[in-house]
N, C-alpha and C positions, 0 to 999 in steps of 0.2 A: 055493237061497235065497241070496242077494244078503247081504254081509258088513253091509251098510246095514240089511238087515231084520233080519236076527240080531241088533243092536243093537237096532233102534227097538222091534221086539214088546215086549220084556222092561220096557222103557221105559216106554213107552205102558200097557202092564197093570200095572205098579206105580203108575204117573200116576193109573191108573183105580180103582186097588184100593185107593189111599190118600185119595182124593177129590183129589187135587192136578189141576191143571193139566195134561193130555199138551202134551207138546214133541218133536214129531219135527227128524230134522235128516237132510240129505241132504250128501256128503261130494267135494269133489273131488281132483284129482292131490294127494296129499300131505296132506290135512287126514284127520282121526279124525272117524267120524260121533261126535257127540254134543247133547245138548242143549246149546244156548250161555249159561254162566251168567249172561254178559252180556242175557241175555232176560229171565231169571226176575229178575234185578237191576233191570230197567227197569220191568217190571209191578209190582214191590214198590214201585218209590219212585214209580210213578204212584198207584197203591193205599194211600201213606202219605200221613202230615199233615207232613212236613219237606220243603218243597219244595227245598231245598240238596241232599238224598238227590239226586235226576234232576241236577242238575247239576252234581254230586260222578261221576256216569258220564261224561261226557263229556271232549273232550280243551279244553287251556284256549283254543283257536278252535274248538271244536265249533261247531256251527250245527243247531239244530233249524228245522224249517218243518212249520207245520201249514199245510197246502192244504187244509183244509175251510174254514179262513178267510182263506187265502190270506195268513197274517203268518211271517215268519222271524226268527229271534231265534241270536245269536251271543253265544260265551263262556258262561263257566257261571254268573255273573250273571244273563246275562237271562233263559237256559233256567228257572233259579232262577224270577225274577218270572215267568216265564208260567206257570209252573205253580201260583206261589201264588194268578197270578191267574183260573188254572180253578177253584183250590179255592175261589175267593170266589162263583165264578160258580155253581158245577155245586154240587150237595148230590150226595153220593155216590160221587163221579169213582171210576169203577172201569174198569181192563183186564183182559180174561180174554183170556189167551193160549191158541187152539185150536192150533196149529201153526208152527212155524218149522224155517226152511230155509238150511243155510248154505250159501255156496261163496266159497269162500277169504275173502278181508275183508268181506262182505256177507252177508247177514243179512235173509231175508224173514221177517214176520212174520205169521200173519193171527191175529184176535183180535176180541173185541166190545168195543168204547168204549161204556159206560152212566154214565148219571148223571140228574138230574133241574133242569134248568134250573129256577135260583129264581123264581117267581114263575109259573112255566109249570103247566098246569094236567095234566099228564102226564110219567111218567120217559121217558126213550129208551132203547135199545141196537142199534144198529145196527154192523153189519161195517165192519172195520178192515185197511188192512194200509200196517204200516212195513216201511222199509227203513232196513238202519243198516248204513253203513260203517265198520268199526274200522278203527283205525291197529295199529301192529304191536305194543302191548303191551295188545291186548283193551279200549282206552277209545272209546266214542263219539264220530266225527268227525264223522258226518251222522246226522241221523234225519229221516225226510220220514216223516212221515202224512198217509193218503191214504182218506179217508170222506166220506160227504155231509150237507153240512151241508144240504142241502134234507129229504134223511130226519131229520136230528135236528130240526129244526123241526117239520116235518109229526108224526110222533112225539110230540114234546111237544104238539104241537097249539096251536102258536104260529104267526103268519104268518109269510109267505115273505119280505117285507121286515125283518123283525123284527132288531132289534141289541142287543147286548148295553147293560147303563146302562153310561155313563163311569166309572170308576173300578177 
């Protein structure tokens, strides 16, 4: 048995036996397998109501990009506004992290994005998976999320043209 799995088991079934979240993580030349707290940190401030929290992880040129809507957002300002303005958009915005994987300053994530589009006549949760690059003192200098915004639509059972209102 692999020094990776002698970690992740023990992990993984206290994840499970606590109702928490499993987070496995895979290890390369020189890094420690472990869960990266920098994961559970991100899922929490996606999961909270302070959206400063998400952009308090990041580095101060961090750059998030969500490609389910194809917008990027730089500094921890604007990371900031985009999440306040998921929470205006989304009742519920939740991440459940199923699994992460690191290798060296990278960071895959895969997880379910749910929430219930206001106004939409159905919640979503469809599969997620970011990638975060850290810089060398564990803060967020990239985050790409990568989901489809066609499933989240279809899901809510909203149309395929369908746009968020202005504001």
């Amino acid at each position: 048995m692999s020094h990776v799995t002698r970690v992740a088991i023990p992990l993984v079934a206290a994840a499970a036996l606590s109702g928490a979240t499993a987070v496995t993580a895979t290890a390369s030349a020189g890094v420690a397998p472990y869960p990266p707290r920098i994961v559970a940190d991100w899922a929490r401030a996606w999961n909270g109501t302070d959206p400063r929290a998400l952009g308090a992880l990041f580095t101060a040129r961090g750059v998030y990009a969500d490609l389910g809507v194809g917008v990027t957002f730089r500094g921890r300002e604007e990371i900031s506004g985009w999440k306040a303005r998921a929470d205006r958009l989304i009742d519920g915005i939740h991440v459940t992290v199923r699994a992460a994987h690191r290798d060296g300053g990278r960071i895959t994530v895969g997880a379910v994005y749910a929430g219930h589009l206001k106004g939409a006549p159905e919640a979503f949760a469809v599969p997620m998976t970011t990638l975060l690059d850290l810089d060398g003192h564990g803060r967020i200098a990239s985050d790409q999320d990568h989901y489809s915004l066609a499933e989240v639509l279809t899901q809510s059972g909203l149309p395929a043209d369908w746009t968020p209102p202005a504001s």
